[in-house]
N, C-alpha and C positions, 0 to 999 in steps of 0.2 A: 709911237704906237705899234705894238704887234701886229702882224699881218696874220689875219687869217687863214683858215685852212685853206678854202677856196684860191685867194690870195698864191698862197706858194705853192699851190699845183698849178697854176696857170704859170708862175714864174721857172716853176721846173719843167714846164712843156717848153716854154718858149727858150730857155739859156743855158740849162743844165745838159749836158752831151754825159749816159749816164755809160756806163761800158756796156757790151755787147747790144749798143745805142740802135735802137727804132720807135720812131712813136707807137706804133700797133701797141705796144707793154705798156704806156704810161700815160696812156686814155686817162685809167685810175688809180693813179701812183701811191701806195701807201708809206704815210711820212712817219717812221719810227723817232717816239719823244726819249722813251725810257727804258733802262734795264735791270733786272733784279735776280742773281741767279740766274735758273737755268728760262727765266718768262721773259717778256719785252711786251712794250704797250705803244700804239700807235696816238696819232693825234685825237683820234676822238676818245682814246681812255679806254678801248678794245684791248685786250692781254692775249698774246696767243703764247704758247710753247714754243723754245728757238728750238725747232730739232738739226739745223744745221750750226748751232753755236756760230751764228754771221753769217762767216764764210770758212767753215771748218776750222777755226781761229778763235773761238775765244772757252780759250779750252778752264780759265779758272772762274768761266761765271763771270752775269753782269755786274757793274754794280759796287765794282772792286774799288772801295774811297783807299786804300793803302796804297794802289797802283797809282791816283792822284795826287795824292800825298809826294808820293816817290816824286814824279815827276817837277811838283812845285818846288819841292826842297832840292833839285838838283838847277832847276830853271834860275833860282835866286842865288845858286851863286856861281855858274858856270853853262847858259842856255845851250851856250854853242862856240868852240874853237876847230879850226882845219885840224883833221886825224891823217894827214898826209905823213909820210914817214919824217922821223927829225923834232915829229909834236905828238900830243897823248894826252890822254884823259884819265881819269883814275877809272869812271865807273868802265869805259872800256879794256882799261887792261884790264880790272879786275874779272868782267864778264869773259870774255875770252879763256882766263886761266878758270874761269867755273863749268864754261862749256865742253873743255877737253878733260876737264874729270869725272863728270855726267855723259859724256859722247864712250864709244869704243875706245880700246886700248889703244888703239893705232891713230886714234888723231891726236895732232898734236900742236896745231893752231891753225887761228880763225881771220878769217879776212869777212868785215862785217858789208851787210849792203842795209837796199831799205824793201825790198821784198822776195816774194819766190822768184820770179824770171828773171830777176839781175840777179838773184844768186846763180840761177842756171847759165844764166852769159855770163857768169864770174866762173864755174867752172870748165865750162869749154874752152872759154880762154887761157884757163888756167892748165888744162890736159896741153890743147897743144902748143903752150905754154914749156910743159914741162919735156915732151919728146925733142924740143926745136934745142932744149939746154943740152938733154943726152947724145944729143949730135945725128939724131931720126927726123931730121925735116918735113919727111913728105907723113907723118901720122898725123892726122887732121881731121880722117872721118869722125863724124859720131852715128853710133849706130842707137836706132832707139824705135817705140812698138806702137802698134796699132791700139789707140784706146789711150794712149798716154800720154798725159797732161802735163805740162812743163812750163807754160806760162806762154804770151802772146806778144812779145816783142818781137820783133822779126826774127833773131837766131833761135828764139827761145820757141816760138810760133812755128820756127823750123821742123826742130824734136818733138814739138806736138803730133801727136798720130790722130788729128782729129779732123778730117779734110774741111768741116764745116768752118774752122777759122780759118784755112787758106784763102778760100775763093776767091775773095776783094782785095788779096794783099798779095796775089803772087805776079813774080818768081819769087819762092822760096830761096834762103841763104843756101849758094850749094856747099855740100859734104856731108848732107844726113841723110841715113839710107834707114829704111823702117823695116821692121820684121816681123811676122802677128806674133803677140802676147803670150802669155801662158793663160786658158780662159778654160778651165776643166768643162764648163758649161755648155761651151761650142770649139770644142779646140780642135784647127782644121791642121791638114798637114802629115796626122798621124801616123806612124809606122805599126805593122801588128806587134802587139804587149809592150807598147810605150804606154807610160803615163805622162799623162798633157805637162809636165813636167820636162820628162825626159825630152817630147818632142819639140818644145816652146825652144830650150836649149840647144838643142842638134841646129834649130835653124838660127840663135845664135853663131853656131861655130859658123854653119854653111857661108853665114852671110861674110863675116869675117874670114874664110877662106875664098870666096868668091872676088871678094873686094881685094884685098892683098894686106895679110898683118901688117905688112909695112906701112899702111895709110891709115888704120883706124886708130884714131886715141882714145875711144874710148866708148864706153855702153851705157845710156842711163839707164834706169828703170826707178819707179814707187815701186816700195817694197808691197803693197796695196794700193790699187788704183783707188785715186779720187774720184776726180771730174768724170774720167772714162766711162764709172759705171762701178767704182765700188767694187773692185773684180780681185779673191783673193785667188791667191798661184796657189798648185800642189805644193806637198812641205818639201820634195825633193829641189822643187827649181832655182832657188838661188843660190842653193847648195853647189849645183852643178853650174850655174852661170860663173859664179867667182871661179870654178874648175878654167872652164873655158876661158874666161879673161887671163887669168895665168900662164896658161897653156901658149896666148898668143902675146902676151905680153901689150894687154888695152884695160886702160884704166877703169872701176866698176866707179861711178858718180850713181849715190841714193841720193833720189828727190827723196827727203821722206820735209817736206815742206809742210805736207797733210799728216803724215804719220807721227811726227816726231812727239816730241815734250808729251810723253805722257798718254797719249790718245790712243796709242794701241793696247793700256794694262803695262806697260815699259814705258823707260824713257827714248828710245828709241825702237824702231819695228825690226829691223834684220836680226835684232837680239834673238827673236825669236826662233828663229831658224838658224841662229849658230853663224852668222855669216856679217864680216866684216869690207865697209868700202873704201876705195881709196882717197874719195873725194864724198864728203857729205853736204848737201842742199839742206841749209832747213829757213822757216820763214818763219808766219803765223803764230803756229804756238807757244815761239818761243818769248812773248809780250803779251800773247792773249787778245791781239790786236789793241792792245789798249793805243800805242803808238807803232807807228811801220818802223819794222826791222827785221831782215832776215842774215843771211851770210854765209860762208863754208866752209867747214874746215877739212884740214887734207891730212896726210903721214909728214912723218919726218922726213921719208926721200922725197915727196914733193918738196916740202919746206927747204931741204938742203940744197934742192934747183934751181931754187930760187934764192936760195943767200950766195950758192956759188958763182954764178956768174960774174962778167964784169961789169963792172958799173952802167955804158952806155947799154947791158942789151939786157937793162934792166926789166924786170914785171910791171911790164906800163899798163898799168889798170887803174883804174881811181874812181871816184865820185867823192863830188863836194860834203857831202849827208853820211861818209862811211866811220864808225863810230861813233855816229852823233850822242853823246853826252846825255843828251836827257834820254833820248830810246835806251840806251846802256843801262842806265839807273831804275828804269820803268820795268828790262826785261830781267835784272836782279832782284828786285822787288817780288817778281812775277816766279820767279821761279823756290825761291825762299817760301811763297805759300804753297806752290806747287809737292816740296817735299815738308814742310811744316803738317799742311793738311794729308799727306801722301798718296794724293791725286789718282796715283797710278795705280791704285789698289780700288780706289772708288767706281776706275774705268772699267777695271778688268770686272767688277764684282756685276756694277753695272750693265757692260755689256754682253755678259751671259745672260743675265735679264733681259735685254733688247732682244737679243737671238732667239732666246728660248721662245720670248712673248711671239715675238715673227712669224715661228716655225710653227706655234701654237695654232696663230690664228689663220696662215696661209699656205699650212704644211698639203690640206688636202682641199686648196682652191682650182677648181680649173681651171683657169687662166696665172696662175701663179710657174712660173718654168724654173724657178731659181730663189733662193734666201741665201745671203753670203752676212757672214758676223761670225762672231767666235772672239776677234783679237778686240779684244778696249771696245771703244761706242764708236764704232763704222763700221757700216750695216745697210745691205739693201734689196730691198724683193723685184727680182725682175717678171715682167710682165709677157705674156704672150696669147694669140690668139690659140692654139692650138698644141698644149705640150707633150704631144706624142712625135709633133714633128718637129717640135719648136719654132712652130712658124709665127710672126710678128702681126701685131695688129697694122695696116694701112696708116700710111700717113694723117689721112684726111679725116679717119676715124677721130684724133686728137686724142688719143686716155691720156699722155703721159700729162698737158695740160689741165686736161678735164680734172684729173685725180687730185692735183695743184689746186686748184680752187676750191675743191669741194675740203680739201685739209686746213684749207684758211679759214672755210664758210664755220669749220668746227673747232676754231681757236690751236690749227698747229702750223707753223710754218716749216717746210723745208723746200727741198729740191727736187724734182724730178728731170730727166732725161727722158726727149722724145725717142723713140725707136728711129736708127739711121738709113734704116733699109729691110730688106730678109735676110730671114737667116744663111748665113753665120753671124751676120750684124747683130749686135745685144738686142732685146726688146725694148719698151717701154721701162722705165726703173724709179723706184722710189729710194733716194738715199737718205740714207740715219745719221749726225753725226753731233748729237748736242755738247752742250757744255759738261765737262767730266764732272762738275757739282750736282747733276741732274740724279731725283730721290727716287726711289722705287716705282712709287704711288707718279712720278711726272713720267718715269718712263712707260708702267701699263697703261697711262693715259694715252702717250702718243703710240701706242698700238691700237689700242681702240679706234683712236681717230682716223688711224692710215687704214684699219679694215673698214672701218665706215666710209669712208671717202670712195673705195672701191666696189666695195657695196652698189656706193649711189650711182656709180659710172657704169659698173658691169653689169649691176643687176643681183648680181652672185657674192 
């Protein structure tokens, strides 16, 4: 007999540990049954708008019976073999040789995982990885920013710039040294007639001349922050980051975990900007979340450091799940509609719409400090008490939850970020980030809703 609603909220209070896990959130857990495109409907047959597509992952829509298909027809005649070196799969070689012709010139293979933060433990270990083969031992730092999301495993939780997931977990992994962002909104630091740009970069070089080139392997950054707050750079700064990384000879690792597959109007985001990585992160969208799989791929001189060596001081990295066979088959599938429907043209069209709509409706709010969108459907209006000085609403005040609920109470679900402090700390933030299938008429709807929701909070 089916258990009830009632039923499995009580069993998800008492057994289920959900992540960023406290009961205060799941008093009144909403239990999502189904998904159709860019909507999703909970247990009681309620439909709200996904305006985070999940969790910035499910970039071709719900709903997708060709990506199950994929999956059963792979499950039935190959579920699962070790992808250890020596063995192989077809849909992962074949996935591999599809993502280095869809990625930048310069990659040139992929070492597969099963989400974002073990791709980012997969490339830190793989930076200093690669200086330990070139005969540079001590290059080990990683250097990475205030605001920037990387994932919550301990090395990965390391490169997070986000103190709120330290707290309960530290000591941090040592050798990652953080630097503020590039944040044109509040960007601290500045020199006279720098752009937030120019001076985001300078404190790149600083921090890597202060630390010693000979110790940093490497720098990450989102070519667009996620998690952080949706935070796009001037167009100059990654231009000049790769300057710098060259200059000192430190690998540039793009998380584009969130950016990737499509989601910024490209298949990948530094396209944008002309700028190539040495090491790329990607996760989510490259399945649609339909199944976990992320991975990285690197250059050819990585690649050749790692076939050079000798055998015992071989690339000891592994997990049992790396090319697992049916995620291979599910993130082929996924990408095959990706460029059949040409996604990326949907994103980009669409998310001038998201922006426009934005700026439309909280171009001249007062309490509005910030509208960031322009690149694909990521997009976010940040919140403030006071935008003359940018100063933040009070913790205790709650909007960035308050705003949260009342976008539920009107059928949209997304995310928001509390305010972490004053400024220079971002304010309160509303992020955008639906499914790339989402229609005109679904995006001015989820404008409507995010101005009404703040309406009902600010008053204004």
């Amino acid at each position: 007999m089916a258990l009830t609603a009632d039923e499995l909220v009580k069993i998800d209070q008492q057994h289920l540990i959900h992540p960023l896990h406290h009961p205060v959130d799941a008093a009144e857990p909403t239990i999502y049954v189904r998904g159709r495109g860019a909507m999703i409907s909970d247990i009681g047959g309620k439909e709200y708008l996904d305006g985070l597509s999940g969790l910035w992952n499910v970039n071709v829509g719900h709903g997708r019976a060709e990506l199950a298909d994929a999956a059963a027809a792979q499950i039935k005649e190959l579920a699962y073999y070790s992808g250890y070196v020596g063995s192989g799969s077809i849909p992962a070689i074949t996935l591999a040789h599809k993502l280095v012709t869809l990625a930048y010139d310069t990659m040139h293979a992929v070492y597969f995982t099963t989400a974002g933060a073990e791709s980012n433990e997969s490339a830190f270990k793989t930076a200093r990885f690669y200086w330990k083969a070139l005969g540079k031992p001590d290059k080990v730092k990683v250097i990475a920013r205030t605001h920037g999301y990387h994932g919550v495993t301990l090395q990965a939780m390391s490169a997070t710039g986000m103190g709120a997931y330290w707290k309960m977990f530290e000591p941090r992994v040592p050798g990652f040294v953080h630097i503020p962002t590039c944040y044109p909104y509040r960007q601290q630091d500045a020199k006279p007639g720098e752009s937030a740009g120019q001076t985001a970069a300078r404190l790149l070089e600083e921090a890597i001349l202060r630390e010693g080139p000979d110790t940093v392997a490497a720098f990450i950054a989102e070519p667009i922050h996620g998690g952080g707050g949706v935070i796009y750079p001037d167009d100059d700064y990654l231009r000049l980051v790769r300057q710098v990384c060259d200059r000192h000879q430190v690998l540039f690792i793009a998380d584009e975990v969130i950016t990737g597959f499509c989601r910024t109007g490209r298949w990948f985001a530094l396209s944008h900007w002309n700028v190539k990585p040495d090491i790329l992160s990607f996760a989510k969208g490259v399945t649609s979340g339909y199944l976990p799989l992320g991975g990285i791929m690197v250059t050819k001189a990585i690649k050749d450091a790692m076939d050079g060596v000798k055998p015992e001081d071989r690339w000891m990295h592994a997990a049992t799940y790396s090319g697992h066979p049916v995620c291979c088959a599910v993130a082929l599938k996924n990408l095959e509609i990706m460029e059949r429907e040409r996604l990326w043209e949907n994103a980009a069209k669409m998310g001038s719409r998201l922006h426009e709509g934005l700026k439309a409706a909280f171009g001249d709010h007062p309490h509005v400090g910030d509208i960031r969108g322009g690149k694909g459907l990521l997009a976010a209006v940040e919140l403030v008490e006071d935008r003359a000085s940018k100063g933040n609403f009070a913790g205790d005040k709650k909007v960035a939850p308050r705003v949260q609920q009342e976008m539920v109470k009107r059928g949209l679900i997304t995310r928001t970020r509390p305010s972490p402090g004053t400024h220079p700390a971002p304010g309160d933030a509303i992020f955008f980030a639906p499914p790339l299938v989402i229609t005109g008429e679904e995006v001015d709807r989820t404008v409507a809703i995010a101005r009404e929701a703040v309406k009902a909070v600010l008053g204004v």
